[in-house]
C-alpha positions as CSV (number, residue, x, y, z in Angstrom):
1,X,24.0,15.0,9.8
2,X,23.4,11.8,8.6
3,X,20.9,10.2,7.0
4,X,19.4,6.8,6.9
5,X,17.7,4.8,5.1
6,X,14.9,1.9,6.1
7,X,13.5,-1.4,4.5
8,X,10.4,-2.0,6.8
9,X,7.5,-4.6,6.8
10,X,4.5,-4.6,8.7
11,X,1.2,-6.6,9.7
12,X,-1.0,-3.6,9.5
13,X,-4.1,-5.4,11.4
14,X,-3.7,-3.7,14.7
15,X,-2.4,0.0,13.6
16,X,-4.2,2.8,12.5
17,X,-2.3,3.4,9.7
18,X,1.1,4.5,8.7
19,X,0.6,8.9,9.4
20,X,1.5,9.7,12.4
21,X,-1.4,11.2,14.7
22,X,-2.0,13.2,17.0
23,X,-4.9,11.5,18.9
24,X,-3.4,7.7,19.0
25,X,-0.1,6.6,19.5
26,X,-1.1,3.4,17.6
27,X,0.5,4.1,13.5
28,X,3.6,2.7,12.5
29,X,5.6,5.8,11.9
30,X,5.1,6.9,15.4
31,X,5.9,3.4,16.6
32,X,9.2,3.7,15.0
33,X,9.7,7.6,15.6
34,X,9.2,6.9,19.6
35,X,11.9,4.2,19.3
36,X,14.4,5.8,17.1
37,X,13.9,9.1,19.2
38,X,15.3,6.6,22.3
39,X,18.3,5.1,20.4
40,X,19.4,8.2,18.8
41,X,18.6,10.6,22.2
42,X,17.3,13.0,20.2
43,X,14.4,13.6,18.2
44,X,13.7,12.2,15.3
45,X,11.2,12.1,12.8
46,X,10.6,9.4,10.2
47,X,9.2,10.2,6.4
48,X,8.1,7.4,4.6
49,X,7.6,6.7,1.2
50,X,3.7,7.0,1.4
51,X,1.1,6.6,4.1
52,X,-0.7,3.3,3.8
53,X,-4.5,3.0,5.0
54,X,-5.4,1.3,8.4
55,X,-5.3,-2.4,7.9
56,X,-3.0,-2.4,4.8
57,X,0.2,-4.6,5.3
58,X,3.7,-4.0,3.9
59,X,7.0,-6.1,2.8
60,X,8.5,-3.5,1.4
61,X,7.8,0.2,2.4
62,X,10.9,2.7,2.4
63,X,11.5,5.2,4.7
64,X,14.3,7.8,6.1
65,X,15.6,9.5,9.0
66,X,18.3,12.4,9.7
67,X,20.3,11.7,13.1
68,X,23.6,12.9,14.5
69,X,24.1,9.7,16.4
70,X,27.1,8.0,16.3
71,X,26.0,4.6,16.2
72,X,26.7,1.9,13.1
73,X,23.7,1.1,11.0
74,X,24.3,-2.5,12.3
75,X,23.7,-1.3,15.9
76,X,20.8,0.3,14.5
77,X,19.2,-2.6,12.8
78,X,19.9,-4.5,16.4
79,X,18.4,-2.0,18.1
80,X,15.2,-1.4,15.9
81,X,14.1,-5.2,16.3
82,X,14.9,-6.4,19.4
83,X,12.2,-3.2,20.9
84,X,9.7,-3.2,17.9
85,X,6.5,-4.7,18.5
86,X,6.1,-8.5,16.8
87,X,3.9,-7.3,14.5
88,X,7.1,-4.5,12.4
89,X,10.5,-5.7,11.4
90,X,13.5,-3.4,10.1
91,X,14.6,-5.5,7.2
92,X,17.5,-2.9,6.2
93,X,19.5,0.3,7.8
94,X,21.8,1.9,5.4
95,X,23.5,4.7,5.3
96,X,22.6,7.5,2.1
97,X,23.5,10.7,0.9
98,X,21.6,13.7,2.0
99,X,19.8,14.4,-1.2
100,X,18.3,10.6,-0.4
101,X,13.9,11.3,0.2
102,X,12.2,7.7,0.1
103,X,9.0,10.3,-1.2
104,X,10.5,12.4,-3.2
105,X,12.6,10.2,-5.2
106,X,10.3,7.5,-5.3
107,X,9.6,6.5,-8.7
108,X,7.3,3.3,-8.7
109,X,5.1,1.6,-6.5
110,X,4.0,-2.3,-6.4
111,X,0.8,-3.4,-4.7
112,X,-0.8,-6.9,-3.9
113,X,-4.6,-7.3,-3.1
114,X,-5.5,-10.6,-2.7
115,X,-8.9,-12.3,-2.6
116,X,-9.8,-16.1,-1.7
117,X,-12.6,-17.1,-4.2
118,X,-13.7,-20.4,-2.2
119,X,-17.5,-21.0,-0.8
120,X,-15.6,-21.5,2.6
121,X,-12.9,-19.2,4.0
122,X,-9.6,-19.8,4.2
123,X,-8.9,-19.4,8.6
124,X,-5.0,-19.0,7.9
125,X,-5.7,-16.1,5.3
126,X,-8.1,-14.4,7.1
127,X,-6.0,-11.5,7.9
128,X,-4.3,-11.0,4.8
129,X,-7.4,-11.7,2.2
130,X,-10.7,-10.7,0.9
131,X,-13.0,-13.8,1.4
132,X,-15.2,-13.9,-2.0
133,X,-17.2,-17.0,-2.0
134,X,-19.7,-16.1,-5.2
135,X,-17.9,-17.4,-8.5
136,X,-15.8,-15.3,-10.1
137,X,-15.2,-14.6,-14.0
138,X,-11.3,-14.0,-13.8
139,X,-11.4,-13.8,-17.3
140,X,-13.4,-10.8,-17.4
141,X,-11.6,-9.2,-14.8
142,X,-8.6,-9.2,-16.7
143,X,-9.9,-7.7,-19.8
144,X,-11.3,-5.2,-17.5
145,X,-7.9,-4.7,-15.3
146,X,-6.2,-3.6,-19.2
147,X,-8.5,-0.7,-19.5
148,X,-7.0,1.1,-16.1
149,X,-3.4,0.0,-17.9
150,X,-1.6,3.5,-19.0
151,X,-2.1,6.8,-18.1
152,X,-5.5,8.3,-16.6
153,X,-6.9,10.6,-14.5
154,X,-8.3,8.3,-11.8
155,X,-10.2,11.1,-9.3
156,X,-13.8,8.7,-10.0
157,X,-11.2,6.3,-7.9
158,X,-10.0,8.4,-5.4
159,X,-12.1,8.5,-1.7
160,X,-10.4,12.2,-1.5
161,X,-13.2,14.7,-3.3
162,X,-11.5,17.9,-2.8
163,X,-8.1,17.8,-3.1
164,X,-6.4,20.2,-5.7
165,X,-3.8,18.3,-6.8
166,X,-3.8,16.3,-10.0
167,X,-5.6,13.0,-10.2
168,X,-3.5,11.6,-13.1
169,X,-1.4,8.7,-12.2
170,X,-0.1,5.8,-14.8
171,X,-0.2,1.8,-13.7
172,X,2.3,0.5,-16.2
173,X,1.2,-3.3,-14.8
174,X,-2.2,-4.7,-13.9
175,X,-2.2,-8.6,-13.8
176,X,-4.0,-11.2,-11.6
177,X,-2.7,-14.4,-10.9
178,X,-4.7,-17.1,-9.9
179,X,-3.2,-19.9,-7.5
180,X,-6.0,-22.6,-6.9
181,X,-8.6,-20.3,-5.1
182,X,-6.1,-17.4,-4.2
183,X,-6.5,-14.2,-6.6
184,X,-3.4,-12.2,-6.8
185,X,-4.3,-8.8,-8.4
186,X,-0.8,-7.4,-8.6
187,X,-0.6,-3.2,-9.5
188,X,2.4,-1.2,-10.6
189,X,2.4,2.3,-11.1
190,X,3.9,5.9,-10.6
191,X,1.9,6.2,-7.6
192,X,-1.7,5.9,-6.7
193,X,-4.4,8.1,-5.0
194,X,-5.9,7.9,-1.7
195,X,-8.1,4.5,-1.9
196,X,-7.5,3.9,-5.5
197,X,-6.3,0.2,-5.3
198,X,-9.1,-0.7,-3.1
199,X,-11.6,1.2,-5.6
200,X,-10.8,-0.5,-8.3
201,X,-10.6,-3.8,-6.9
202,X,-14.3,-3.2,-6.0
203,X,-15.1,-2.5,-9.3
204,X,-13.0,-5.2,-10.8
205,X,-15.3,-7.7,-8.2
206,X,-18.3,-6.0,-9.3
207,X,-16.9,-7.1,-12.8
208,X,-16.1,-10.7,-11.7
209,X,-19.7,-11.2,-10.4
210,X,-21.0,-10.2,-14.0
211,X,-22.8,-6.8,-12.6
212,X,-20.6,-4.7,-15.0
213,X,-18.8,-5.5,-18.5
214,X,-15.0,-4.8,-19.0
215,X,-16.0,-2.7,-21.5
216,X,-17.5,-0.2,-19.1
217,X,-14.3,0.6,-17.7
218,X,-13.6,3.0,-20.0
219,X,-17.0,5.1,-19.9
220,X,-16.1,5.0,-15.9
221,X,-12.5,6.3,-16.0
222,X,-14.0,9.1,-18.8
223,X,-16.3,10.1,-16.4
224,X,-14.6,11.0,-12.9
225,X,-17.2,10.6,-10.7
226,X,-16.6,8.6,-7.8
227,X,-20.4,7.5,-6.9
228,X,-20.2,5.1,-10.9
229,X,-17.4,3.3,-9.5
230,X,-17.7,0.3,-7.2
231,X,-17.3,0.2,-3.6
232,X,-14.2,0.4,-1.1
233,X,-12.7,-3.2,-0.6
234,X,-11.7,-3.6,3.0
235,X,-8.3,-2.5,3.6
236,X,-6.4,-6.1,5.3
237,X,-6.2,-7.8,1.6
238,X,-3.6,-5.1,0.4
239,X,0.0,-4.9,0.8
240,X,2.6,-2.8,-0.4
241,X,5.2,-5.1,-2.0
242,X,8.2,-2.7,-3.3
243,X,8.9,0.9,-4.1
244,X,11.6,1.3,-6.8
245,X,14.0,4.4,-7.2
């Protein structure tokens, strides 16, 4: 049996997420399970290499499949984007060995949020951005950003209260870039918790309107408790950039 390997991007807007469910039809790895099942003639099921939220965009999620068909990757990639919706592209089909898991073996994850800081909102960013018109201290937000740096147990950042598994995760990068009034808050890490990106950018805004100090980042990571940290940033100013092997 082969296996295959996928380079995907998505405009997440419209789709409940990446998971596969079993009361809508409407996620991205069903989107592409459906269609793959009708090229291959056979079922197939898709694993990617994490489930983003609904809303949250991608340029560079990962994902494999196992099929016994016969036909080329190229046929494949053909195939894939002449019947996906506008709104999903197959960037890249290859062909891997078995032991291949775009989970499994993932080893790093990159992340975009970004955030116009304008008093009027940018139209042609609207679906891709968080619209922030009260000034921000980007200054402070970075001295803040270096505290979640390293390795920490992040369950105070984490919408998921009773899951058993461990809650430590390292960002080795946490830098924001600032392009005229776009914010660019650009995360790297071993992985990240359900909601964590979108947690901490709430509490790095939070930080940016002066309501907390950078130097309370670290009493808040000490403490684990979800209800100290700020609140959940909408989900269409994140995208998943890259997942490295």
């Amino acid at each position: 049996m082969r296996n295959i390997r996928m380079l995907i991007q998505y405009e997440g807007t419209r789709y409940q997420g990446w998971q596969r469910q079993e009361t809508s039809d409407n996620t991205i790895q069903g989107k592409l399970e459906k269609l793959l099942s009708q090229m291959c003639e056979e079922p197939i099921e898709v694993t990617g290499s994490g489930r983003t939220d609904a809303g949250v965009h991608a340029k560079g999620q990962v994902a494999n499949f196992h099929t016994n068909s016969d036909l080329s990757t190229k046929e494949m990639l053909a195939y894939c984007n002449r019947y996906l919706p506008e709104d999903i592209a197959v960037l890249e089909l290859t062909e891997v060995s078995e032991r291949f898991h775009s989970r499994l073996n993932a080893r790093e994850k990159c992340y975009c949020y970004q955030v116009v800081n304008s008093e009027v909102q940018d139209v042609f960013r609207r679906k891709y951005a968080l619209w922030v018109p009260e000034k921000l201290d980007v200054e402070a937000m970075r001295k803040a950003a270096a505290y979640f740096c390293g390795e920490h147990d992040f369950r105070g950042f984490t919408s998921n209260k009773r899951t058993k598994k461990s809650t430590v995760r390292r960002i080795d990068e946490l830098v924001i870039d600032q392009k005229d009034n776009l914010l660019l808050f650009r995360f790297r890490g071993n992985g990240f918790l359900y909601h964590m990106v979108r947690v901490i950018m709430g509490t790095l805004l939070e930080v940016g309107r002066g309501e907390r100090s950078p130097e309370s980042m670290e009493a808040l990571l000490k403490s684990g408790k979800r209800e100290l940290a700020g609140p959940l940033v909408p989900a269409k100013g994140l995208t998943l950039m890259e997942v490295h092997y």
